[in-house]
C-alpha positions in Angstrom: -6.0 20.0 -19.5 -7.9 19.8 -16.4 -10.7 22.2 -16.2 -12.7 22.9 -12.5 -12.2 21.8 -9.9 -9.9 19.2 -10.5 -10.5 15.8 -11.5 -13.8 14.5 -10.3 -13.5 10.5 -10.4 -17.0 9.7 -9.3 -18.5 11.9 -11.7 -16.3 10.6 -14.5 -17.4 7.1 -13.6 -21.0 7.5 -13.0 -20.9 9.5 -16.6 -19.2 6.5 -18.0 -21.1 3.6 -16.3 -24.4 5.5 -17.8 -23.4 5.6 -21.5 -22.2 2.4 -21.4 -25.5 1.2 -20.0 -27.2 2.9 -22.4 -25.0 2.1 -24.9 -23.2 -1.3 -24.4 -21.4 -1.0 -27.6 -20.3 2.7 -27.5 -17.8 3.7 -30.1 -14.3 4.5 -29.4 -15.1 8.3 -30.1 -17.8 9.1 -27.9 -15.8 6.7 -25.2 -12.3 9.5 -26.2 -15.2 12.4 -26.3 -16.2 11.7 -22.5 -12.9 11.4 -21.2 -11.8 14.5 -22.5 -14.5 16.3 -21.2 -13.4 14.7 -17.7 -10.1 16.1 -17.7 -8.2 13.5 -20.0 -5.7 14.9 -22.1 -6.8 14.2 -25.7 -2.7 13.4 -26.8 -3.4 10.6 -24.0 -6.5 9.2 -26.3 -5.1 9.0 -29.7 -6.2 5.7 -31.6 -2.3 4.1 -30.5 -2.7 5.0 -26.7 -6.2 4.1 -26.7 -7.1 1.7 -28.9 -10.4 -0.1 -30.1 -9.2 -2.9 -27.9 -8.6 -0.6 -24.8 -12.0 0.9 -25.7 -13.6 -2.6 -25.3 -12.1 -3.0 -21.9 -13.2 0.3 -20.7 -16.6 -1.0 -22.0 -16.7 -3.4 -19.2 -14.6 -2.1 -16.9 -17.5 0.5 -17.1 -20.3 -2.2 -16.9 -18.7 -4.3 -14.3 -18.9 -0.9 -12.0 -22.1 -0.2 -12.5 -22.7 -3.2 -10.5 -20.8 -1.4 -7.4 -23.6 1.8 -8.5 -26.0 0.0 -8.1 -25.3 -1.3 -4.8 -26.8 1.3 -2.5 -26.6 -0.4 0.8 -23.5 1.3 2.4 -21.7 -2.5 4.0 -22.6 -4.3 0.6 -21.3 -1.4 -1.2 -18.1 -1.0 0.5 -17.5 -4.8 0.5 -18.0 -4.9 -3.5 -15.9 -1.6 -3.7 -13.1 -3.6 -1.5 -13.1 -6.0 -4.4 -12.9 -3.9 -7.0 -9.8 -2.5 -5.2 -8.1 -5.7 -4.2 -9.1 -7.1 -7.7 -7.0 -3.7 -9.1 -4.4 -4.5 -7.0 -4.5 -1.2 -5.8 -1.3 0.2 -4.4 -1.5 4.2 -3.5 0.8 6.3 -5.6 0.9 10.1 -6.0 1.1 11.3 -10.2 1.7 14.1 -12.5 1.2 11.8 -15.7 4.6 13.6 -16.6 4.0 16.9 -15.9 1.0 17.5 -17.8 -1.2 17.3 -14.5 -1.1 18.3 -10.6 0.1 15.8 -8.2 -2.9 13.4 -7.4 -3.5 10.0 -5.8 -3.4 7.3 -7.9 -4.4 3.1 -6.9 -3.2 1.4 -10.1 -0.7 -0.6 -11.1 1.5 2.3 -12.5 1.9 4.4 -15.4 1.6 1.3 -17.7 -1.4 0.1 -16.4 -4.5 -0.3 -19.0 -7.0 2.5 -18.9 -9.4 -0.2 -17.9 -7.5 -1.0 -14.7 -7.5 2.7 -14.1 -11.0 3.1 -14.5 -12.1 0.1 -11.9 -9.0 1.8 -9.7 -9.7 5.1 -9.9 -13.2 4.8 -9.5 -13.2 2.0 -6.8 -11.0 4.9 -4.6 -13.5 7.6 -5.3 -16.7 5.2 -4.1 -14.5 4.2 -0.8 -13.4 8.3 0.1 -17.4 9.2 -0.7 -18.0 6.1 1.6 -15.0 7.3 4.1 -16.8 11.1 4.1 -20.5 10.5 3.9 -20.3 7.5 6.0 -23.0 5.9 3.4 -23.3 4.7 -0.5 -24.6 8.7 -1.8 -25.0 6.9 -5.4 -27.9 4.5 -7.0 -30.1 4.5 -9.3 -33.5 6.6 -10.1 -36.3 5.9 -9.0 -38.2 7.2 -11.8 -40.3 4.9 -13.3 -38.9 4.6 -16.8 -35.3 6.0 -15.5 -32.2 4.1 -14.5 -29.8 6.6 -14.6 -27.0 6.4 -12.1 -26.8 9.4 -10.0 -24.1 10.9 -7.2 -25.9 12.3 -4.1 -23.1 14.5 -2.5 -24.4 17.1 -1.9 -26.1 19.0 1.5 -29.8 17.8 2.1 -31.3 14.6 2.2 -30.6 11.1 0.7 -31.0 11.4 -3.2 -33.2 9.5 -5.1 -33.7 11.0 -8.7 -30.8 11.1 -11.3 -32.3 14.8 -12.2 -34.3 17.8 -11.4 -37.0 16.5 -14.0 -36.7 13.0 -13.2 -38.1 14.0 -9.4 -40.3 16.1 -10.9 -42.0 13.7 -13.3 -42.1 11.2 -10.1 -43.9 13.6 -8.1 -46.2 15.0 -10.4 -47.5 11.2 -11.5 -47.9 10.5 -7.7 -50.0 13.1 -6.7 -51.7 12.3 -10.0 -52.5 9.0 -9.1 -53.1 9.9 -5.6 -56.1 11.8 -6.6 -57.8 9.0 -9.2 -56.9 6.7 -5.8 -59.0 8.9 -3.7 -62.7 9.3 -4.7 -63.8 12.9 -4.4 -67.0 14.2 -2.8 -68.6 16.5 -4.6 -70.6 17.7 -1.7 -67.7 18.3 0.2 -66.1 20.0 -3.0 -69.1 22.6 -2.9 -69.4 23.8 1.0 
């Protein structure tokens, strides 16, 4: 069942491409467990539709797009999201999964195509329409020391550069810290 506001590729891939880097070896259930909580229909995730094997592919399919994350410059970005795409052989195709979904856009190889070659697909055609909206990469990595969460910057403001609230936070906090060990006080000054 699809819960939200509808399925939300680039979250579901930056979600992924983050427990898999934290966990290169992440079991089959927790791999299920973040699908479903993406919008995947669990009867579409049982241990014959998705097995250890497809797991493993996910796996990388997962690791080989964090290397398209990580890519924040916006022409190197769209080039290695191009690959991804032609790599896919990506052909548009609207979907229902059979009913059990709204129509929506897929790039795969069809309805028989491995959930790994969905993942690099379906997330390679989210990267491009942030690309094709923002007109830039809105995704990297934190720049918290100690941090290298992926994170997805579309919202309004700024470019984004922290993964969270408390990563930026944290970063800010040990800045000004060190700013003020950098900067020798005057104690004469501190007392006018």
């Amino acid at each position: 069942m699809v819960t939200g506001r509808g399925f939300q590729p680039a979250r579901r891939l930056v979600d992924l491409a983050n427990a898999v880097r934290e966990d290169p070896a992440l079991p089959r259930k927790a791999l299920v467990d973040l699908l479903v909580r993406h919008g995947e229909d669990p009867e579409d995730l049982t241990e014959e539709a998705f097995p250890p094997a497809q797991a493993e592919a996910v796996r990388a399919a997962a690791a080989r797009m964090a290397g398209v994350l990580a890519e924040t410059d916006t022409d190197r970005a769209a080039r290695a999201v191009n690959e991804v795409l032609a790599e896919c052989g990506a052909r548009p195709r609207l979907t229902r999964h059979g009913g059990r979904h709204p129509w929506h856009l897929h790039v795969d190889r069809g309805e028989d195509a491995g959930w790994a070659d969905w993942l690099l697909a379906s997330g390679a055609l989210a990267l491009a329409q942030i690309i094709t909206e923002y007109g830039r990469a809105t995704w990297g990595e934190c720049a918290a020391p100690g941090c290298s969460a992926f994170y997805l910057g579309t919202g309004p403001g700024s470019a984004r550069r922290y993964c969270s609230a408390g990563c930026a936070s944290r970063a800010r906090v040990a800045a000004h810290r060190r700013r003020r060990r950098e900067s020798p006080r005057d104690d004469a000054q501190d007392g006018a």
